[in-house]
DRENKOL-343206 format. One record per residue (C-alpha): residue in three letters; x, y, z; chain. Coordinates in steps of 0.2 Angstrom, whole numbers. Example, Ala and Ser with C-alpha at 12.3 -4.5 7.8 and 13.67 -1.06 7.14 Angstrom:
! DRENKOL-343206
res, c1, c2, c3, chain
ALA, 62, -22, 39, A
SER, 68, -5, 36, A
//
This chain:
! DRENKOL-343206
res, c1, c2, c3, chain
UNK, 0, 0, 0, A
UNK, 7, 16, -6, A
UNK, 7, 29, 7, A
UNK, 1, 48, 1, A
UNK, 5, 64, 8, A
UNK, -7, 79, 3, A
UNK, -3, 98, 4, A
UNK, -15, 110, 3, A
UNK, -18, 128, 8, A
UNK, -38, 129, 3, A
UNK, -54, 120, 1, A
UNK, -44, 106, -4, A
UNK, -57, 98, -19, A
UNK, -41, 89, -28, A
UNK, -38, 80, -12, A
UNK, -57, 76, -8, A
UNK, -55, 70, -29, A
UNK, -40, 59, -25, A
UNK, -48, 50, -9, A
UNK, -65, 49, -19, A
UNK, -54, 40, -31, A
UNK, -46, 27, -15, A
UNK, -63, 26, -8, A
UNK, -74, 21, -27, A
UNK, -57, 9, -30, A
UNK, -53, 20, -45, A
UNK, -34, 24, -37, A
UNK, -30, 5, -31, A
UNK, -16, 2, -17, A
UNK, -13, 20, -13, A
UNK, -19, 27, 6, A
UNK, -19, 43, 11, A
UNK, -7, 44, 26, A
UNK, -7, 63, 30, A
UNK, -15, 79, 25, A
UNK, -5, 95, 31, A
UNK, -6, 113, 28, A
UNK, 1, 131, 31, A
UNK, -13, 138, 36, A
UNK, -23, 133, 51, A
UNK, -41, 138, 45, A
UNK, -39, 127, 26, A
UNK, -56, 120, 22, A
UNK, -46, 104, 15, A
UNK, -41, 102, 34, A
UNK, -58, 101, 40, A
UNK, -65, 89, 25, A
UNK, -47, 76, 29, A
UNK, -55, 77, 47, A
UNK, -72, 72, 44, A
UNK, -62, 57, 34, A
UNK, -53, 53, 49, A
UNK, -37, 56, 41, A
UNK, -22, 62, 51, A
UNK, -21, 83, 49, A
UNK, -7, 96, 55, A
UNK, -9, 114, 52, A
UNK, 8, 121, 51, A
UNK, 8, 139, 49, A
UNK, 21, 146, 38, A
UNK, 16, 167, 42, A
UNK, 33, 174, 49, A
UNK, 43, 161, 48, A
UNK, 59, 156, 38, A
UNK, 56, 145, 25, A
UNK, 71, 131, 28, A
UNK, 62, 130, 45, A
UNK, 43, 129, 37, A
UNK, 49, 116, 25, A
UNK, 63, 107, 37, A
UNK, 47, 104, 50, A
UNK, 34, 98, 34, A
UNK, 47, 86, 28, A
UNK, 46, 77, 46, A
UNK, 29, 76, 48, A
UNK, 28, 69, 30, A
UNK, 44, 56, 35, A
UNK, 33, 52, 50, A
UNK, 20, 45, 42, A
UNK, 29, 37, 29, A
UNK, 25, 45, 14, A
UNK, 29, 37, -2, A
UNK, 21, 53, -13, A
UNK, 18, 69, -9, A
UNK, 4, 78, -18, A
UNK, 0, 96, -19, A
UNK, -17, 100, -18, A
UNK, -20, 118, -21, A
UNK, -3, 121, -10, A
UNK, 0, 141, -10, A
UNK, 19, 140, -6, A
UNK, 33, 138, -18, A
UNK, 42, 120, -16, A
UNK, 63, 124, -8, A
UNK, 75, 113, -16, A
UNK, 77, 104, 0, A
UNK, 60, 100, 0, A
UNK, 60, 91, -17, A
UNK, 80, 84, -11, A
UNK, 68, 75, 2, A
UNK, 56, 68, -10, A
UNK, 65, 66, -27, A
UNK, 53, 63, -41, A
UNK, 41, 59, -28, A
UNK, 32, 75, -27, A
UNK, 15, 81, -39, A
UNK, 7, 95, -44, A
UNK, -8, 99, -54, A
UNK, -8, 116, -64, A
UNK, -24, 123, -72, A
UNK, -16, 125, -88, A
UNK, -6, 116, -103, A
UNK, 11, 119, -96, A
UNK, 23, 125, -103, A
UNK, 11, 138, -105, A
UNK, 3, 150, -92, A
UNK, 12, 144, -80, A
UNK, 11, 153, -62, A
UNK, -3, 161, -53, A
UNK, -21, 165, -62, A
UNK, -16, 153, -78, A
UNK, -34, 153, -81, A
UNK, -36, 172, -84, A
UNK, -17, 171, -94, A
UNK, -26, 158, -105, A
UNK, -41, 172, -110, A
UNK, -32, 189, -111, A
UNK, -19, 176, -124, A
UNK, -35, 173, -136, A
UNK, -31, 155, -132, A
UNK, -44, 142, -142, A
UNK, -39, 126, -129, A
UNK, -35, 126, -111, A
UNK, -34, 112, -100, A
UNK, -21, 108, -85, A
UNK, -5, 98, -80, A
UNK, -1, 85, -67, A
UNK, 18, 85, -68, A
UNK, 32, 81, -54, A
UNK, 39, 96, -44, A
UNK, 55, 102, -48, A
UNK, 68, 117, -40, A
UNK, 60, 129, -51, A
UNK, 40, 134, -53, A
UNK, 29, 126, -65, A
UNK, 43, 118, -73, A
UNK, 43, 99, -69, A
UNK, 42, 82, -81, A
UNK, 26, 81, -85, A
UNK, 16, 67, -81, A
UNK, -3, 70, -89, A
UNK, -14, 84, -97, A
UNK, -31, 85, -101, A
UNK, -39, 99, -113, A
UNK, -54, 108, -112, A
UNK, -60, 120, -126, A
UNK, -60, 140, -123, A
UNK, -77, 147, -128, A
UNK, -78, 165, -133, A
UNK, -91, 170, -121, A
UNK, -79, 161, -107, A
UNK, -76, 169, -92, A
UNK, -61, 167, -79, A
UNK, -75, 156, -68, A
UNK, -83, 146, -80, A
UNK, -66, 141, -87, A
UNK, -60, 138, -71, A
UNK, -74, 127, -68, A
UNK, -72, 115, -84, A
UNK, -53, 115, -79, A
UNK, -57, 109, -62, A
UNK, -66, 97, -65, A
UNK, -53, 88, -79, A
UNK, -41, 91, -64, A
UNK, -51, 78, -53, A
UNK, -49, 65, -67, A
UNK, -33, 69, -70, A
UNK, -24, 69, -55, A
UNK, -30, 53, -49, A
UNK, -26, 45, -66, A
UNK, -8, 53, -65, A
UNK, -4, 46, -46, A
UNK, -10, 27, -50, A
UNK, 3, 30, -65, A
UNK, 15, 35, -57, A
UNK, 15, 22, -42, A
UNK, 13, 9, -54, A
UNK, 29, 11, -57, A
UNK, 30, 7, -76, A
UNK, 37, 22, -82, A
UNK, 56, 29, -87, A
UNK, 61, 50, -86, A
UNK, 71, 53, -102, A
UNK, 77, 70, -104, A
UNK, 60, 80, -99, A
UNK, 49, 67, -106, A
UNK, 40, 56, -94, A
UNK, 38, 38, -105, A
UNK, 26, 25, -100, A
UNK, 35, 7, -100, A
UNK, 28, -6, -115, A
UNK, 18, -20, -109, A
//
């Protein structure tokens, strides 16, 4: 049984996704171990209690971000955690957080990365006459945005879109496409060549 670790800062609906995908046996022998944020009032904290999953609020306001991160990296070693998904996780990943999870950390980015990557993709997408958006699970790297990607789905931009109703058809391909992307990658049949993230031949 593969272990998760979930990071979230917000209402957490790619983490209630994920263990609706453990619980409807859509996302076979993976657990969610631990659900930990920065902020202490997250939504996501609150629905991984009602689940009776383990939850830790550690706030990151005023403090260094080695001793943030160093303090996250245990609790995420304590319980064990095989993979570490970020599920709408406000903070920017430090190199010795991914050191301590190599090619063992996820993230989900509402857009078709390399493109729009960073904060308001969705808006980026409209204001750049874009005709298909969608969003990227792809494995954290040192820099933002910017790591292998693993799986992307597409949604078409309509012109009388808005940033919310694009949002919206984007979320929802994120919860397919993040569970999809973790039982891939857990499965283990998979090589990184270069940037390219190759699926092994049956």
């Amino acid at each position: 049984m593969h272990r998760l670790g979930i990071l979230l800062s917000g209402r957490g609906s790619n983490f209630l996704a994920i263990a609706n995908a453990i619980h409807e046996d859509r996302l076979l022998s993976a657990e969610i171990a631990v659900v930990l944020s920065n902020l202490e009032d997250a939504p996501g904290l609150t629905a991984a209690r009602e689940l009776n999953i383990p939850t830790f609020a550690i706030p990151s306001a005023g403090r260094k971000r080695a001793e943030h991160d160093a303090e996250m990296i245990a609790r995420l070693h304590q319980h064990k955690v095989d993979l570490v998904c970020l599920a709408g996780y406000m903070r920017i990943i430090s190199p010795m957080f991914v050191e301590a999870f190599p090619n063992r950390i996820l993230n989900v980015h509402p857009s078709l990365l390399p493109a729009f990557p960073g904060l308001d993709a969705q808006a980026q997408a409209l204001n750049y006459g874009a005709k298909v958006a969608g969003c990227t699970v792809h494995f954290v790297d040192e820099a933002v945005d910017h790591g292998v990607i693993v799986l992307q789905k597409t949604v078409p931009v309509h012109d009388d879109d808005t940033d919310e109703t694009l949002s919206a058809r984007i979320l929802e391909q994120e919860h397919r496409a993040y569970p999809e992307a973790i039982a891939a990658v857990l499965s283990g049949e998979y090589s990184i060549q270069d940037r390219r993230y190759v699926r092994s031949k049956v």
